[in-house]
C-alpha positions as CSV (number, residue, x, y, z in Angstrom):
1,X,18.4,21.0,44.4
2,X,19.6,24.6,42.9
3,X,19.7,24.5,38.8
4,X,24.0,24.0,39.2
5,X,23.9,21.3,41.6
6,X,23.8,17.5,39.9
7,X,23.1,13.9,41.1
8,X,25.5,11.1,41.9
9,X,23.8,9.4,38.9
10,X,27.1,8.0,37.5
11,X,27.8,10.6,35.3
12,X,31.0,12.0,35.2
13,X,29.3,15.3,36.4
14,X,30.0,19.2,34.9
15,X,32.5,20.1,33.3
16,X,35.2,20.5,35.4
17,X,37.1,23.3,33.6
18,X,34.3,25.9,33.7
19,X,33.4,24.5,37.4
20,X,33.4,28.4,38.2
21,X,30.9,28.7,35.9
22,X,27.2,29.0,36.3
23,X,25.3,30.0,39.4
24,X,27.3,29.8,43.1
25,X,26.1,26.3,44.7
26,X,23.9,27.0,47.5
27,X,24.4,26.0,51.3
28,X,20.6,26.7,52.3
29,X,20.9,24.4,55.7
30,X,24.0,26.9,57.0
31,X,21.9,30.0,57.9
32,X,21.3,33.1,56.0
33,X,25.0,34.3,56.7
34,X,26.5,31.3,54.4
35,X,23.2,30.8,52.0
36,X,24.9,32.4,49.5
37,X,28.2,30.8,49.8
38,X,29.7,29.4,46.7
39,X,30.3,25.4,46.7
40,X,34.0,25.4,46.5
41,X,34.4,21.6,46.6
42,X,33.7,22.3,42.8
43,X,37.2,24.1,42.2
44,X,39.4,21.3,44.4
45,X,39.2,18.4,41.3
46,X,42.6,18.2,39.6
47,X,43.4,15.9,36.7
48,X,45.0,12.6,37.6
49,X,46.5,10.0,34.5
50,X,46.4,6.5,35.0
51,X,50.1,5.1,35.2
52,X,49.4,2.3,33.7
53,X,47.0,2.8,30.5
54,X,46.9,6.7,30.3
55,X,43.1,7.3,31.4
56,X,42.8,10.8,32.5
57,X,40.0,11.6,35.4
58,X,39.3,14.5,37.8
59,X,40.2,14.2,41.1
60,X,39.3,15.6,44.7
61,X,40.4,14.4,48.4
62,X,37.9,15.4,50.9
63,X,39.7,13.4,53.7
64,X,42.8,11.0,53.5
65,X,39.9,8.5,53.4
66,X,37.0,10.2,50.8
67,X,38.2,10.8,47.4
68,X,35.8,11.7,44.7
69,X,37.1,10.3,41.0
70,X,35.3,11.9,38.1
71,X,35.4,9.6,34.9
72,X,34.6,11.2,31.6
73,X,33.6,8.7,28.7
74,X,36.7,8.6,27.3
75,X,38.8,7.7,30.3
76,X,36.6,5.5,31.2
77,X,37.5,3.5,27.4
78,X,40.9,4.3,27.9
79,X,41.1,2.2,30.9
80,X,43.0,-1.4,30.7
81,X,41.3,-2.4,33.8
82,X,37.2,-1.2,33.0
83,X,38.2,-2.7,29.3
84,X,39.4,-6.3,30.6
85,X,36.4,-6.6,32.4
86,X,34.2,-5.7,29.9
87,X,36.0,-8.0,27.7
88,X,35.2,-10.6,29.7
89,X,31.6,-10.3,29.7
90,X,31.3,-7.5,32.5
91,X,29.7,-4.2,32.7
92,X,31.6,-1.3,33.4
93,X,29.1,0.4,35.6
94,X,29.6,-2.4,38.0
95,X,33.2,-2.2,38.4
96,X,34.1,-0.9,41.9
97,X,37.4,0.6,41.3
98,X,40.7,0.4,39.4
99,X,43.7,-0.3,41.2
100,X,45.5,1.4,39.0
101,X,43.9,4.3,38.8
102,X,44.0,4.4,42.4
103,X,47.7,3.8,42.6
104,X,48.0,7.0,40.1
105,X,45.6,8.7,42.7
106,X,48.0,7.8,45.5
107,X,51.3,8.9,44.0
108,X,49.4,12.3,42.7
109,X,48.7,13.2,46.4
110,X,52.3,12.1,47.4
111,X,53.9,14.2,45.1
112,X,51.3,17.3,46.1
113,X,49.7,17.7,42.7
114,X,46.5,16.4,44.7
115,X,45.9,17.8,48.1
116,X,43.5,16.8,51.0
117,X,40.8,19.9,51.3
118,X,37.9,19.0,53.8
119,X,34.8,20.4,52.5
């Protein structure tokens, strides 16, 4: 990994508004011609609130079927669904998605504020 590349390690990842910040993302398996290209995927996230409980997260569609959700700490509080479950005992790491949230995420990309960019 390059120094401005990350892990999925759960994290809600870089900062999102300076995502042009730092050194370009590296695509080292694309040839020479590309190695230096800039990872653009970066710039595609857009900032999606929940409907239903006000959570904001950053949001990119790779496909109609792959869409990367980026929660901060703070949405991730915000949320009525993650704080239900952890009121009942739960762990919010282990919570596979909020429909809600995913609702909010559908409507975004109906009304255009969220497009579909292959990477």
């Amino acid at each position: 990994m390059t120094d401005g590349q990350h892990r999925g390690n759960g994290s809600a990842g870089p900062p999102l508004a300076n995502a042009s910040a730092g050194p370009p993302l590296e695509n080292a398996s694309a040839g020479p011609h590309l190695a230096s290209r800039p990872d653009e995927r970066l710039a595609r996230f857009r900032p999606v609130e929940c409907a239903r409980c006000g959570a904001m997260v950053q949001v990119a569609k790779f496909s109609p079927q792959h869409t990367s959700v980026q929660w901060s700490q703070a949405s991730v509080r915000a949320c009525a669904e993650f704080t239900a479950w952890v009121s009942a005992g739960g762990q919010s790491a282990l919570i596979d998605s909020c429909a809600s949230m995913r609702d909010s995420i559908d409507r975004a990309v109906l009304q255009g504020s969220v497009e579909v960019f292959p990477p």
